[in-house]
C-alpha positions as CSV (number, residue, x, y, z in Angstrom):
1,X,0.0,0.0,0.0
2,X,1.2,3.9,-0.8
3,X,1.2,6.0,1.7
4,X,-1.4,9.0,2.2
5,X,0.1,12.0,1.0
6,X,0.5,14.5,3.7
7,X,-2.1,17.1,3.9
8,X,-1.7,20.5,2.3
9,X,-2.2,23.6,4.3
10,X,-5.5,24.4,2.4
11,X,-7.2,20.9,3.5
12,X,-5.5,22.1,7.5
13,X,-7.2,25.4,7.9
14,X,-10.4,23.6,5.8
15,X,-10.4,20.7,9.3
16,X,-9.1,23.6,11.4
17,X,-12.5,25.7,10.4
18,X,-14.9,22.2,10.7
19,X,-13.5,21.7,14.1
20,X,-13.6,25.4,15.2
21,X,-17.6,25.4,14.1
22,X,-18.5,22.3,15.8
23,X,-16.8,23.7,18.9
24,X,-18.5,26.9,19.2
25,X,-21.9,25.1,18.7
26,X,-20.8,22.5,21.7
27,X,-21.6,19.6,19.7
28,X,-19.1,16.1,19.6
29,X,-17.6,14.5,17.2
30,X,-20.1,11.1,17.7
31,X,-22.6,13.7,16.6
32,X,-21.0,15.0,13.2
33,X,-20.2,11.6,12.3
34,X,-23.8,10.6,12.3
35,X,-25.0,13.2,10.4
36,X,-22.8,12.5,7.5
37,X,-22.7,8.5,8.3
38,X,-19.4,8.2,8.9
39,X,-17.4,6.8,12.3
40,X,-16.0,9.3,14.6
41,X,-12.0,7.8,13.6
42,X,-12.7,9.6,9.8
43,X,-14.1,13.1,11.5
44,X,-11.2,13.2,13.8
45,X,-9.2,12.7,10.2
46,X,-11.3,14.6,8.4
47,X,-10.7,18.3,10.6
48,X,-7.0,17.5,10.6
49,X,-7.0,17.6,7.2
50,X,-5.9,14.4,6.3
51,X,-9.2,13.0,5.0
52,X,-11.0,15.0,2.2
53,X,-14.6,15.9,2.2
54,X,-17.1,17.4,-0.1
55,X,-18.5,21.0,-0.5
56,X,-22.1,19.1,0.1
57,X,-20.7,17.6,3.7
58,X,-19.6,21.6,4.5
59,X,-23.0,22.3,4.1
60,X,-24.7,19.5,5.9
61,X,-22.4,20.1,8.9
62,X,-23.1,24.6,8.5
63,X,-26.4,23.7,8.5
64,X,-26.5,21.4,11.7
65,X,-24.0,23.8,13.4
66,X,-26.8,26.2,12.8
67,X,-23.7,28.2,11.2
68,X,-25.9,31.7,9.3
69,X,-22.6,32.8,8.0
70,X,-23.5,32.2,4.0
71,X,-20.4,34.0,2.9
72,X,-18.0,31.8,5.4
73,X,-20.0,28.6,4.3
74,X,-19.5,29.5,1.1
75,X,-16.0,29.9,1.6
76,X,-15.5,26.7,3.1
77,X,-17.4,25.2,0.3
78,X,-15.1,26.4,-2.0
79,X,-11.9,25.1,-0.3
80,X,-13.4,21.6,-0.6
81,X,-13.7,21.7,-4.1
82,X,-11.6,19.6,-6.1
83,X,-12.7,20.0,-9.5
84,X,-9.6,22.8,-10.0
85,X,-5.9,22.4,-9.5
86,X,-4.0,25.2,-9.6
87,X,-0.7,25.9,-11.5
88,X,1.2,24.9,-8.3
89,X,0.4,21.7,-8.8
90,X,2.5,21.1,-11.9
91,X,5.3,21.1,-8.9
92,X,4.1,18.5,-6.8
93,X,6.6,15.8,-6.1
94,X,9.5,18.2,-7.2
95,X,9.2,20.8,-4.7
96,X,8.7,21.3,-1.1
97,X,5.1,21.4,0.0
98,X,5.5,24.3,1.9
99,X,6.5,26.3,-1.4
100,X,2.9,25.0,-2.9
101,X,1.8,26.3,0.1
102,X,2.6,29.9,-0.2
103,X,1.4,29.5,-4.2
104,X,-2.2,28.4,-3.0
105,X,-2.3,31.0,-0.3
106,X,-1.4,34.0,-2.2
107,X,-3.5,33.0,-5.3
108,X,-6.6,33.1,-3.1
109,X,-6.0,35.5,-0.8
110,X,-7.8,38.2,-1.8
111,X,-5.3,41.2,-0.4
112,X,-1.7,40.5,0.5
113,X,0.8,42.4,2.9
114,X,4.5,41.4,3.7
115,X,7.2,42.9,5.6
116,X,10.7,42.1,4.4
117,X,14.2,43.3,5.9
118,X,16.3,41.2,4.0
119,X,15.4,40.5,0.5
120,X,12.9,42.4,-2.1
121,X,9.4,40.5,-1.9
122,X,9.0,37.2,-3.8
123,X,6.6,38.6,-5.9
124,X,8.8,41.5,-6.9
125,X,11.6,39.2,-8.0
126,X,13.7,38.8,-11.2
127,X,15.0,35.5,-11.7
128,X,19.0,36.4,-11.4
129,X,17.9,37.8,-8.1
130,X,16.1,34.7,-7.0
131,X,18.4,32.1,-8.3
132,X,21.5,34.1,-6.3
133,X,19.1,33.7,-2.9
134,X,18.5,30.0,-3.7
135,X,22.8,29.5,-4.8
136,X,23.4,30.6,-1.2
137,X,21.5,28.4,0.6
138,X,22.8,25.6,3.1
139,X,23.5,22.9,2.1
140,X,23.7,23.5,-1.4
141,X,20.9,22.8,-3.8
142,X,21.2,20.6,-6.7
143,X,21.3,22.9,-9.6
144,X,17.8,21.3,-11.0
145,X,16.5,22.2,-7.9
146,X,17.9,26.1,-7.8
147,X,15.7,26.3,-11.4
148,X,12.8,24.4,-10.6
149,X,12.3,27.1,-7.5
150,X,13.3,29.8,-9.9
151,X,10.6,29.0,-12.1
152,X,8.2,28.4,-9.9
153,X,8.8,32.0,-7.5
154,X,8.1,33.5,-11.0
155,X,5.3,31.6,-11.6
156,X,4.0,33.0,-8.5
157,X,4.0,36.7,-9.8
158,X,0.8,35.9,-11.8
159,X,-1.2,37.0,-9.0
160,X,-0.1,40.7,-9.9
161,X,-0.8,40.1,-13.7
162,X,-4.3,38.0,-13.6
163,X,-7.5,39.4,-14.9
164,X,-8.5,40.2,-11.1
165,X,-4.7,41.0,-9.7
166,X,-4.7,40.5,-5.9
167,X,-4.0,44.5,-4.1
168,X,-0.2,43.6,-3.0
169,X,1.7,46.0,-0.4
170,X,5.7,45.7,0.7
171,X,7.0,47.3,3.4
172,X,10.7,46.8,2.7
173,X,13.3,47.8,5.2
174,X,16.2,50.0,3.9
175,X,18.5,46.7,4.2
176,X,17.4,44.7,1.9
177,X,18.2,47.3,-1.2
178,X,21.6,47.4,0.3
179,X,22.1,43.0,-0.1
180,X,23.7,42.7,-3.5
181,X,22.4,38.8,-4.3
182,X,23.6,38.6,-7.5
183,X,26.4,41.1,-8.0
184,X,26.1,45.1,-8.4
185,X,24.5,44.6,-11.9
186,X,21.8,42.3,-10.9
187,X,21.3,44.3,-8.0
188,X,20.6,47.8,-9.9
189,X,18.1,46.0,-12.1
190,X,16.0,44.4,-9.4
191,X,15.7,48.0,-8.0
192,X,15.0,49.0,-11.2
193,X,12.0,46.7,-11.7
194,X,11.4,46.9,-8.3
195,X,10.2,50.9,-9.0
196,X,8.7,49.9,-12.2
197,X,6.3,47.3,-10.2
198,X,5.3,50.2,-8.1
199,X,3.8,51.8,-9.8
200,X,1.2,49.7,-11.2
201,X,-2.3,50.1,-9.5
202,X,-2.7,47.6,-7.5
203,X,0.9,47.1,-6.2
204,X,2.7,49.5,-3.4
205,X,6.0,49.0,-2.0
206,X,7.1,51.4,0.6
207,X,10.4,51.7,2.6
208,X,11.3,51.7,6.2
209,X,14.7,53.8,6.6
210,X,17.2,52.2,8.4
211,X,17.0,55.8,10.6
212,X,14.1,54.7,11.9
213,X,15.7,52.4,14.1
214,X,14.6,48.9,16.1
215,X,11.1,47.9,14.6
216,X,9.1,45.4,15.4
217,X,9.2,41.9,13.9
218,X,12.8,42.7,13.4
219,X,14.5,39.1,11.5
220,X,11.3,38.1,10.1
221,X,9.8,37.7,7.0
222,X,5.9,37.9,6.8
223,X,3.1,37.8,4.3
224,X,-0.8,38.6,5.8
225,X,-2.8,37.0,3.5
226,X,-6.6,38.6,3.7
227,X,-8.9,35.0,2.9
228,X,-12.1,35.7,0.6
229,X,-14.1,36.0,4.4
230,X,-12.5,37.7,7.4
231,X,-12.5,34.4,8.9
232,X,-10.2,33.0,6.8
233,X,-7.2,35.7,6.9
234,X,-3.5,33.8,7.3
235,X,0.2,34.8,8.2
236,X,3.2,32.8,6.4
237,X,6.0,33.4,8.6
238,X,10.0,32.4,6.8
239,X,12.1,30.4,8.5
240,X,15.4,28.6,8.1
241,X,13.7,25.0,8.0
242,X,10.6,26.3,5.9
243,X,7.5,28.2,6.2
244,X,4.9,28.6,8.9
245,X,1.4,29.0,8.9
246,X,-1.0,31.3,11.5
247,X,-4.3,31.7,11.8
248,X,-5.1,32.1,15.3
249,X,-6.5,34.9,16.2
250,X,-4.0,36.6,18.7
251,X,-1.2,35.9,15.9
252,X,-3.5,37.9,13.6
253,X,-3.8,40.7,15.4
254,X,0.1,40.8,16.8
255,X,0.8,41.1,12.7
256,X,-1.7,43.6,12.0
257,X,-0.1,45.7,14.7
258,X,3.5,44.9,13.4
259,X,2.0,46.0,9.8
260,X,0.2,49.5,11.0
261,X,3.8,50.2,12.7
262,X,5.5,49.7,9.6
263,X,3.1,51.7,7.4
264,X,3.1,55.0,9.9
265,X,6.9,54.8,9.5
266,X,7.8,54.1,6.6
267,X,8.5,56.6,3.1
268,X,5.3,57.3,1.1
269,X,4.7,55.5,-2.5
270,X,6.4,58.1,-4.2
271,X,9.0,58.9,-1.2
272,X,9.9,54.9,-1.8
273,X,10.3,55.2,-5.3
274,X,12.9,58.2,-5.3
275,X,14.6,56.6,-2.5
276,X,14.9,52.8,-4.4
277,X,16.0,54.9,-7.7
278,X,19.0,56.6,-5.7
279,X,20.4,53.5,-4.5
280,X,20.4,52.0,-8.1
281,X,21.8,55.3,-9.3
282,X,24.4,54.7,-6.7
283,X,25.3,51.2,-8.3
């Protein structure tokens, strides 16, 4: 026998939700298994994600739940539907989940935020830039591997370019336009793109000046992903063994905090711009 494939973070937060709804109407697991006549061993599985279920299930159990929240079932309904795969999974098997992860997240999120003090955002990346991040990591990646994650971080900028582009803002700390990855040359034109992606309408990047001094969330790299329901909002946090996913609700808020700090300090839109351009006039 194969083994079950380990649950992506979509099919987590979908169990995550059905658990958090049964909870708050006091009701048992004995009790959601029988109204979808199942035993209690495949709910348990089923709101930790690693058993599928249906969008007609999310309803049964909303209903039962005596859950009024249409646009949240909704939601829900639609993060049990398997009908379509996303680009991502062209990757599967080749990449980390965790980098499938962030693809999935950001392509339905409907509003995304990130805070980055060392590199320029992912989705603001060339791909001499990218490829000299992924060269330096430790231990060394196979070559194959360095492209594969080259393709697929630009692959990921379609949410900028889609019919519906997803409203994207960076805070980007003065640092990070200082990190050469790549050489002088490949530096100048990532700042150059990076002003260029600006000033589309539905993109902002904004810079924190190293004169402001200690900030909060200082080391990290984070994206607030804003779900299709308020309910549904997520944080990806980087880290050196992968990323990490948040959705409680105190997390939540300590990033939205770290994110209002950031935007009353840093540069304006056009402030940013002039200050990126200077730097690559510099190189």
């Amino acid at each position: 026998m194969g083994t079950r494939a380990a649950p992506t973070e979509r099919q987590k937060r979908l169990g995550a939700e059905l658990r958090r709804m049964r909870v708050a109407a006091g009701l048992t697991t004995e009790y959601a298994a029988g109204l979808l006549g199942l035993d209690r061993t495949k709910v348990s599985n089923m709101e930790s994600g690693v058993r599928a279920t249906s969008p007609e299930r999310i309803r049964i159990l909303a209903s039962n739940y005596d859950c009024a929240d249409e646009a949240y079932i909704d939601a829900l309904a639609a993060m049990a539907d398997h009908r379509s795969r996303g680009w991502w999974e062209q990757f599967r098997g080749s990449l980390p989940q965790g980098l499938l992860d962030v693809a999935e997240l950001e392509w339905s999120a409907t509003r995304l935020r990130t805070l980055q003090t060392v590199h320029v955002p992912g989705l603001l990346q060339l791909g001499g830039y990218a490829r000299a991040i992924f060269d330096a990591a430790l231990p060394p990646l196979p070559k194959s591997e360095v492209e594969l994650r080259v393709v697929h971080r630009i692959h990921r900028q379609q949410v900028l370019d889609r019919e519906r582009p997803v409203d994207y803002v960076a805070y980007v700390h003065e640092l990070a336009l200082h990190m050469q990855f790549g050489g002088r040359r490949s530096m100048r034109e990532q700042l150059q793109h990076l002003c260029e992606m600006s000033e589309r309408d539905n993109v902002d990047v904004l810079i924190l000046p190293a004169e402001v001094g200690a900030f909060p969330g200082a080391g990290h790299a984070v994206m607030y992903a804003n779900g299709s329901v308020p309910q549904l909002d997520t944080v990806q946090l980087d880290s050196a063994h992968g990323g990490e996913f948040t959705h409680a609700e105190s997390q939540l808020a300590k990033y939205l905090a770290h994110m209002d700090w950031w935007h009353a300090k840093a540069l304006g839109p056009k402030e940013s711009r002039n200050f990126i351009h200077n730097i690559a006039h510099q190189l």
